[in-house]
C-alpha positions in Angstrom: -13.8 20.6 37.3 -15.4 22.3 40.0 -15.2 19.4 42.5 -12.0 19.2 44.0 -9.1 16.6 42.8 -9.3 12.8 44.2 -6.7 11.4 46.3 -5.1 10.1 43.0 -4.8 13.6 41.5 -7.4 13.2 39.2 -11.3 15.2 39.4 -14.1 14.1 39.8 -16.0 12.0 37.4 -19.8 11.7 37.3 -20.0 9.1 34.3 -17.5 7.6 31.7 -18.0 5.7 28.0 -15.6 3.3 26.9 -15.0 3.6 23.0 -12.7 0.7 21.1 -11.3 -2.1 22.8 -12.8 -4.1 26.1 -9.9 -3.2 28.1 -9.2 0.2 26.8 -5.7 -0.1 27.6 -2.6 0.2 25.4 -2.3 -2.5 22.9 -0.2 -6.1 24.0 3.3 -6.7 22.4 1.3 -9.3 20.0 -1.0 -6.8 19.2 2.0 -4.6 18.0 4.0 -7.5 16.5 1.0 -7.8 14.0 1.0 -4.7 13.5 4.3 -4.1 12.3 4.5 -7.1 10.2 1.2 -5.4 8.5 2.9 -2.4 8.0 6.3 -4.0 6.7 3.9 -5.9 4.6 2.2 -3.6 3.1 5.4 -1.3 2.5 7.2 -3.8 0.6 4.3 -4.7 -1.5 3.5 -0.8 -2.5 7.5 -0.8 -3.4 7.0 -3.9 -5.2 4.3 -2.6 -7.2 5.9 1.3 -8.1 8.7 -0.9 -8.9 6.7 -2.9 -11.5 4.8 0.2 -12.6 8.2 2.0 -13.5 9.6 -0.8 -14.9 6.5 -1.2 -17.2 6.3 2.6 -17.9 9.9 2.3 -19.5 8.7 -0.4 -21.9 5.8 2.3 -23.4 6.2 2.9 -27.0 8.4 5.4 -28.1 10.8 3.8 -26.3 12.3 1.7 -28.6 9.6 -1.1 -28.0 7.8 0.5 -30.9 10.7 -0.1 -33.8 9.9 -4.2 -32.7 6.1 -3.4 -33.2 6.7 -1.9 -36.9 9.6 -4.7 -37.4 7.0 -7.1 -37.0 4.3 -5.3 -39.3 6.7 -5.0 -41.8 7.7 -8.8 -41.6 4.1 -9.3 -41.8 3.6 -8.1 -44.9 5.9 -9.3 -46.3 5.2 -12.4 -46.2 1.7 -11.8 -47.3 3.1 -10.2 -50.4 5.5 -13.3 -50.6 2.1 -15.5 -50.9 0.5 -13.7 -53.6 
């Protein structure tokens, strides 16, 4: 910063590293593409799968799922007394 600006407005620069891609420059409109089907991807599958873990959280006993469970227990032994 002590060296006066360039021509182009910017200083002076003794060295540079390049970090990430070859070119360094702002992704291509494939690059981007991709990366907002990835990201539309990815959104729909996370929704998909709250979806299918609220949907499965409804079917938890005490829900009514459990009268079914004791329905069957009872059928169950009933027969079993039936083959006695």
């Amino acid at each position: 910063m002590l060296k006066k600006k360039q021509s182009n407005g910017y200083y002076h620069c003794e060295s540079s590293i390049v970090i990430g891609d070859k070119n360094g420059g702002e992704p291509d409109d494939a690059e981007l593409v991709r990366l907002s089907k990835r990201l539309v991807e990815n959104a729909v599958l996370k929704a998909v799968q709250q979806y299918l873990e609220e949907t499965q959280n409804k079917n938890k006993p005490g829900d009514g799922s459990s009268v079914k469970t004791e329905e069957a227990d009872r059928n169950g032994t009933d027969s079993d007394n039936n083959k006695k």
